[in-house]
MDAnalysis code that builds the backbone (N, CA, C; Angstrom):
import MDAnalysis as mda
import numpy as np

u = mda.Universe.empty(363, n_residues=121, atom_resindex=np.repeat(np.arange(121), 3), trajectory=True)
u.add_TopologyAttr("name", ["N", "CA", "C"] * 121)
u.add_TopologyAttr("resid", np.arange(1, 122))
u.add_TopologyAttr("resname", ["UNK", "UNK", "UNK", "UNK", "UNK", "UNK", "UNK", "UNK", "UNK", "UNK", "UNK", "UNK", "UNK", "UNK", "UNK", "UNK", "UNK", "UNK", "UNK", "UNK", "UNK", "UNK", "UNK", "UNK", "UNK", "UNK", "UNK", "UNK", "UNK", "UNK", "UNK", "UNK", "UNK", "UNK", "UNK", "UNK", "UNK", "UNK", "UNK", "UNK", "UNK", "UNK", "UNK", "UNK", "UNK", "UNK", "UNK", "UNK", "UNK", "UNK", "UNK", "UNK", "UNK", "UNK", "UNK", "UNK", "UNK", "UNK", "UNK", "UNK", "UNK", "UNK", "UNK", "UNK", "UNK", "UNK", "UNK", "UNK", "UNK", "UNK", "UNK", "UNK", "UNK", "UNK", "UNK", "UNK", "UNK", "UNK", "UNK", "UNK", "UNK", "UNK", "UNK", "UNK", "UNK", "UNK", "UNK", "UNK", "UNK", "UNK", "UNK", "UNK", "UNK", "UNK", "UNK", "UNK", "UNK", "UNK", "UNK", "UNK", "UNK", "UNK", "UNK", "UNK", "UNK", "UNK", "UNK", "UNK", "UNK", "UNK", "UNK", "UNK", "UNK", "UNK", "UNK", "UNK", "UNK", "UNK", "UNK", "UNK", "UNK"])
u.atoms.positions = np.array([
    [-13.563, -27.414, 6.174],
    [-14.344, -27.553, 4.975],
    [-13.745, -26.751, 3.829],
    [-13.113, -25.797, 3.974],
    [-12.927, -24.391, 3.046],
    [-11.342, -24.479, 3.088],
    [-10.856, -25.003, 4.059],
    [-9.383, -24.969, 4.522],
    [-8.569, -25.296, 3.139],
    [-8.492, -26.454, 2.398],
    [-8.070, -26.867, 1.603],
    [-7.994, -25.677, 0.100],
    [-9.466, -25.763, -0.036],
    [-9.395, -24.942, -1.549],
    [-8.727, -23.280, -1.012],
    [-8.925, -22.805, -0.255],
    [-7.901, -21.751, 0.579],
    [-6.428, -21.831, 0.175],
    [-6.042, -22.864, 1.123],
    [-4.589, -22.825, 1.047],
    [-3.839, -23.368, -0.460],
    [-4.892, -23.860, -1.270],
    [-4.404, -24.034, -2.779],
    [-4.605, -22.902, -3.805],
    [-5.247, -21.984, -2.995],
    [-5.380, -20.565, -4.043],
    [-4.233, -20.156, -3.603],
    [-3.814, -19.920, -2.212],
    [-2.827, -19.126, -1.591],
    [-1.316, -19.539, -2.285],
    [-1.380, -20.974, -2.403],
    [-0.049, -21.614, -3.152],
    [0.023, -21.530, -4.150],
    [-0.936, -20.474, -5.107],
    [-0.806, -20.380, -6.148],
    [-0.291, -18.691, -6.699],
    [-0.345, -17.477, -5.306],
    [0.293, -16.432, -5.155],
    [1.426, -15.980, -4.212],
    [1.851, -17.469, -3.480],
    [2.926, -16.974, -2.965],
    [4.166, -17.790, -3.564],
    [5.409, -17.301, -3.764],
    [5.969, -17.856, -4.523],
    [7.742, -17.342, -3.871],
    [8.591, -19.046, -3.803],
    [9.327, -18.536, -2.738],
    [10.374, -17.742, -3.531],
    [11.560, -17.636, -2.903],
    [12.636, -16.529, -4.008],
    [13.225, -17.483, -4.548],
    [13.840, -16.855, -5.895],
    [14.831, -18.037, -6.539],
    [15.396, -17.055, -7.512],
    [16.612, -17.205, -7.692],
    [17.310, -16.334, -8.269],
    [17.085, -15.641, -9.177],
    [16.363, -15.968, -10.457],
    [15.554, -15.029, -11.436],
    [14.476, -14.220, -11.010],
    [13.542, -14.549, -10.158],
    [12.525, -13.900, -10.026],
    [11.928, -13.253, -8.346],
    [11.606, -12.541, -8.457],
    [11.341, -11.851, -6.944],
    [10.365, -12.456, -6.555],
    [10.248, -12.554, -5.251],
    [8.934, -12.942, -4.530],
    [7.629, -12.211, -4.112],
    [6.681, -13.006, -4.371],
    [5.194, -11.961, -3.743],
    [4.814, -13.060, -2.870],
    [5.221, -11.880, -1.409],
    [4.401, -12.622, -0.616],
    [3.476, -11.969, 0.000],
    [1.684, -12.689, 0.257],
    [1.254, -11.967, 1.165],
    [1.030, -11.718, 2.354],
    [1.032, -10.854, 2.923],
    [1.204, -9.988, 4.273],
    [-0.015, -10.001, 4.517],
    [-0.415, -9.880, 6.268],
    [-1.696, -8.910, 6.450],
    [-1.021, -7.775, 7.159],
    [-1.958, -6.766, 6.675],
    [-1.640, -5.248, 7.007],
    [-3.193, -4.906, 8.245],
    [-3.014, -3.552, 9.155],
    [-4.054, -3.597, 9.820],
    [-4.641, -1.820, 9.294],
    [-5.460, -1.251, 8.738],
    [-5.501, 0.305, 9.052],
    [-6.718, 0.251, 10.282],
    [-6.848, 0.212, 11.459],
    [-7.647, 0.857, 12.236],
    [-7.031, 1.497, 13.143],
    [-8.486, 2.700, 13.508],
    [-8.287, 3.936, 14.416],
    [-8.905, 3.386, 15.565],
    [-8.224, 4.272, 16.760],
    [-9.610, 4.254, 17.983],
    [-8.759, 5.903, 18.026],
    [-10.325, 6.794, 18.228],
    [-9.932, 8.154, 18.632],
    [-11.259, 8.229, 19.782],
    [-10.911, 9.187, 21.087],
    [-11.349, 9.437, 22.182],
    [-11.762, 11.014, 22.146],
    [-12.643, 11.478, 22.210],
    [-12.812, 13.209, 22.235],
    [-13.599, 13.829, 21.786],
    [-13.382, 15.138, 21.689],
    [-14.709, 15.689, 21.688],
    [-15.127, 16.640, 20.597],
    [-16.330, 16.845, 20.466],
    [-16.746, 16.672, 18.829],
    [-16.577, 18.753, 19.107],
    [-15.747, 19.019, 17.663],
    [-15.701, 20.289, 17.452],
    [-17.027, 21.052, 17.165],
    [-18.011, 20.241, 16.715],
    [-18.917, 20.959, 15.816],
    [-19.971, 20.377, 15.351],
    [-21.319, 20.579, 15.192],
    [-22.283, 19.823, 14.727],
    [-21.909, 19.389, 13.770],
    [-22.984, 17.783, 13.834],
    [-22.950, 17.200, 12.320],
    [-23.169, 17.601, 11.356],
    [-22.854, 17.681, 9.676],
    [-23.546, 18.064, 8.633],
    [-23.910, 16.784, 7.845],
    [-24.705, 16.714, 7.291],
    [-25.199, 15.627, 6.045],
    [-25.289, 16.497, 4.873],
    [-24.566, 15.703, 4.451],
    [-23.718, 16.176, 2.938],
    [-24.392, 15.023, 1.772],
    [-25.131, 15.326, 0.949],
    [-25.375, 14.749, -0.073],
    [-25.080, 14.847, -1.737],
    [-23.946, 14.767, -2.471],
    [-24.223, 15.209, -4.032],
    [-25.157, 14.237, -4.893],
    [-25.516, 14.723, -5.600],
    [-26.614, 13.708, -6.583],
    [-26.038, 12.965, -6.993],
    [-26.668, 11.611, -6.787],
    [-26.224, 10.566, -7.761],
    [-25.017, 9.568, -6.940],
    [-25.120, 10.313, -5.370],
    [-24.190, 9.391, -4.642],
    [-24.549, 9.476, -3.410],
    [-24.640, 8.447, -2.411],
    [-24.914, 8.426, -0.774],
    [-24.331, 9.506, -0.021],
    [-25.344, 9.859, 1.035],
    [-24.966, 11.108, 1.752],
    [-23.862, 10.282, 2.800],
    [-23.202, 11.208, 3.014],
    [-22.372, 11.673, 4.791],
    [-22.382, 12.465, 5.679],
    [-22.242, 11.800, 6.703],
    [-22.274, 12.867, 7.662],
    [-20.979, 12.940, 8.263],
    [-20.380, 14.382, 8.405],
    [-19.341, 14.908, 8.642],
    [-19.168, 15.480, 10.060],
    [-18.028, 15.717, 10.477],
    [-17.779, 16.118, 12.114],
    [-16.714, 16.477, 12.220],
    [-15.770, 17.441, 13.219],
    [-14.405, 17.484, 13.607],
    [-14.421, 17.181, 15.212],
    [-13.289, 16.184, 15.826],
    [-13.270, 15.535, 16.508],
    [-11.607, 15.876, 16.927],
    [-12.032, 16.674, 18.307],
    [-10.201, 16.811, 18.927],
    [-10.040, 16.158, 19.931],
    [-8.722, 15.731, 19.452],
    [-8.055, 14.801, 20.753],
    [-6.875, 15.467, 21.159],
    [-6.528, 15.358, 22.689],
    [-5.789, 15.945, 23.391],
    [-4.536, 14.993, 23.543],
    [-3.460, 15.919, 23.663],
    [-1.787, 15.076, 24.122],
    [-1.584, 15.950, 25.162],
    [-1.507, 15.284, 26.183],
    [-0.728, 16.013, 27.935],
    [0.417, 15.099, 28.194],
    [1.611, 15.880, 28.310],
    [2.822, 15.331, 28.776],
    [3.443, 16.498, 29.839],
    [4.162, 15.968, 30.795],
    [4.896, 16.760, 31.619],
    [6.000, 17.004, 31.232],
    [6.731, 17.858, 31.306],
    [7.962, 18.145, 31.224],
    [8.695, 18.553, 32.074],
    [10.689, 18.292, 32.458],
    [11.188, 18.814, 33.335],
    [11.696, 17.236, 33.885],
    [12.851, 17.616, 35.248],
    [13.244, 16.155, 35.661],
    [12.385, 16.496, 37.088],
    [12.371, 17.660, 37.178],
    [11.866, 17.672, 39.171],
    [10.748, 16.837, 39.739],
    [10.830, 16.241, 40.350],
    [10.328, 15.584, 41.532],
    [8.544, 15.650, 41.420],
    [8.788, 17.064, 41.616],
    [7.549, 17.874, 42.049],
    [7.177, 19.167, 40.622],
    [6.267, 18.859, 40.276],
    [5.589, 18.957, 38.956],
    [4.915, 20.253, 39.092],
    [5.079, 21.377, 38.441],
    [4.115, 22.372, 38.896],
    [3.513, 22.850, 37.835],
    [2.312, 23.118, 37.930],
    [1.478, 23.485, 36.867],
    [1.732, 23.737, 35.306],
    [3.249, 24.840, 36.198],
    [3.143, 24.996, 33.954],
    [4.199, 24.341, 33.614],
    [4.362, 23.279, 34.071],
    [5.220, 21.976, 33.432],
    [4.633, 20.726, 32.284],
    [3.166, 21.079, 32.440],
    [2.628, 20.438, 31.457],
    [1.700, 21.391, 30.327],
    [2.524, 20.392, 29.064],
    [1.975, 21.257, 27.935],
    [1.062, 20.114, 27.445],
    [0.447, 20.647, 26.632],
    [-0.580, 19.712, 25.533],
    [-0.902, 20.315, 24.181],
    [-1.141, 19.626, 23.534],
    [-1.401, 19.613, 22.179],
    [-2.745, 19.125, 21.530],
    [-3.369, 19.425, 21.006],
    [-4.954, 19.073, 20.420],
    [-4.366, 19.119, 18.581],
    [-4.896, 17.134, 18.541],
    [-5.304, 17.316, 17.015],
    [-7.098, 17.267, 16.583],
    [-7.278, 17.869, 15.288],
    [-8.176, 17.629, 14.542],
    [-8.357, 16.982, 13.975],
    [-9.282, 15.951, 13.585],
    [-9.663, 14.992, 13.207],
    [-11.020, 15.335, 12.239],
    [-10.760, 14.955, 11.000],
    [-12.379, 15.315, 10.284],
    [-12.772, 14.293, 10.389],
    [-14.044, 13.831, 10.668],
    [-15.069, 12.495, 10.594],
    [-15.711, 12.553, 9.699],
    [-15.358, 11.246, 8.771],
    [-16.892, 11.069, 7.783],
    [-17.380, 10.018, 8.054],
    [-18.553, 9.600, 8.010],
    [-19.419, 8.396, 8.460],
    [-20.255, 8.224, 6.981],
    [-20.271, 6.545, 6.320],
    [-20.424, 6.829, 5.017],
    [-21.608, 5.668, 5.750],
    [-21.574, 4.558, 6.457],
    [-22.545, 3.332, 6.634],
    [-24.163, 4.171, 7.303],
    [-25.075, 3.604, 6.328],
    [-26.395, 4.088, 6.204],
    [-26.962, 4.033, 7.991],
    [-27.236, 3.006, 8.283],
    [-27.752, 3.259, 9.871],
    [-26.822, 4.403, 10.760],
    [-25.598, 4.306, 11.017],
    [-24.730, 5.199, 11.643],
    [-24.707, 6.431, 11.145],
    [-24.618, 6.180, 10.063],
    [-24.572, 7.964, 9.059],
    [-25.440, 8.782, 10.128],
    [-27.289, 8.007, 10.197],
    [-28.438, 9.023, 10.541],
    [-27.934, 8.658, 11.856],
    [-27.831, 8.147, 12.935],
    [-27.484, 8.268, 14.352],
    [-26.495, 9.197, 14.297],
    [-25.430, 9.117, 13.709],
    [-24.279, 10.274, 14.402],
    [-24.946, 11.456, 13.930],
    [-25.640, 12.065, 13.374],
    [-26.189, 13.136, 12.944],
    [-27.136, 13.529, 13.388],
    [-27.967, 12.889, 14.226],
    [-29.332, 12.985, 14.857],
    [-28.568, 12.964, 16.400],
    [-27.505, 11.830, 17.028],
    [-27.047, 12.312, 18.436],
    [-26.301, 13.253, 18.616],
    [-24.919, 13.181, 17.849],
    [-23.771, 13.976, 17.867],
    [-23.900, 14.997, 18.412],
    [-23.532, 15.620, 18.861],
    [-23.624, 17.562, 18.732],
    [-22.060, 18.116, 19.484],
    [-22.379, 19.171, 18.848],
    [-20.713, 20.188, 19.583],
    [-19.977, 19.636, 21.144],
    [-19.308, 19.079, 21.541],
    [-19.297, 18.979, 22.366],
    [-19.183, 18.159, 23.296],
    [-20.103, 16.764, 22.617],
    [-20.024, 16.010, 23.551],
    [-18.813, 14.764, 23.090],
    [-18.399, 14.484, 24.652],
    [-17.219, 13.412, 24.277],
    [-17.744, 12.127, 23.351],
    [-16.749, 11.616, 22.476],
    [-16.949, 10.376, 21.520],
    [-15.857, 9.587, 21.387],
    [-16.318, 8.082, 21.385],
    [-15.705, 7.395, 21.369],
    [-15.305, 6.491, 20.053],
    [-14.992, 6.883, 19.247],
    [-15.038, 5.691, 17.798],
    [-14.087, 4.708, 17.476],
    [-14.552, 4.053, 16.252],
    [-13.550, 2.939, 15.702],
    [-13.709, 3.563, 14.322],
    [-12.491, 2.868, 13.884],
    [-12.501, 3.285, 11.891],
    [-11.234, 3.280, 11.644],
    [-11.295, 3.867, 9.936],
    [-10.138, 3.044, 9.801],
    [-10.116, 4.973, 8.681],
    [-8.273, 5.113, 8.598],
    [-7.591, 5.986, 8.062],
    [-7.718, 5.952, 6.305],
    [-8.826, 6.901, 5.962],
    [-8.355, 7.037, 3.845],
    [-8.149, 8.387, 3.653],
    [-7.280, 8.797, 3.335],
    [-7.077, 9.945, 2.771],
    [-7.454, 10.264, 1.651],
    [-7.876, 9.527, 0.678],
    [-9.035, 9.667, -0.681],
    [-10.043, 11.190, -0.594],
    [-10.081, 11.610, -1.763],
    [-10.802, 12.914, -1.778],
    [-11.842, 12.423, -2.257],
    [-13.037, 13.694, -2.143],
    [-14.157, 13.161, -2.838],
    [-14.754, 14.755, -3.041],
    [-15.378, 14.999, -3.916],
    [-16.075, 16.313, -4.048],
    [-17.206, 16.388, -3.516],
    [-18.057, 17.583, -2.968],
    [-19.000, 17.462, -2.533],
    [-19.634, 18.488, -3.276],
])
């Protein structure tokens, strides 16, 4: 039904190369996360006036790798590494659940997607 007027917008921004002029073509790109782990710290709900609250969290995830060629693996052959992760949760139903379940501690499982955008609070 939609197929048509679609692919005639699309033929109207992609444009192939030709010697004067460069091409725009579009791509799809993906930004999503999955992070596994465990919450550093209670939630806060953060509100400034005049804009929707968040609720905030730090969330570490662990890296375990072994190291060494031997056979036989002994304890302090494996190192690990923990990153930090700040969580903001901006969508209204989830905002109040992660802030009302969350707490220090317990393992979490999420989806989302990577902005490095600032915002003042």
């Amino acid at each position: 039904m939609f197929r048509r007027p679609v692919l005639q917008v699309l033929r109207q921004f992609v444009r192939h190369e030709s010697e004067t002029t460069t091409s725009l073509v579009l791509e799809r790109s993906l930004n999503r996360v999955h992070l596994l782990g465990r919450v550093g710290q209670d939630p806060v709900l953060r509100q400034v006036e005049g804009k929707n609250p968040v609720t905030i969290f730090s969330l570490a995830t662990n890296e375990m790798w072994r190291s060494g060629d031997s056979e036989v693996y002994q304890l302090g052959d494996v190192s690990q590494k923990t990153t930090w992760h700040r969580i903001s949760v901006f969508r209204p139903g989830l905002r109040d659940v992660a802030y009302q379940y969350v707490k220090k501690g317990s393992r979490i499982y999420l989806e989302g997607k990577i902005d490095y955008g600032e915002y003042m609070d």
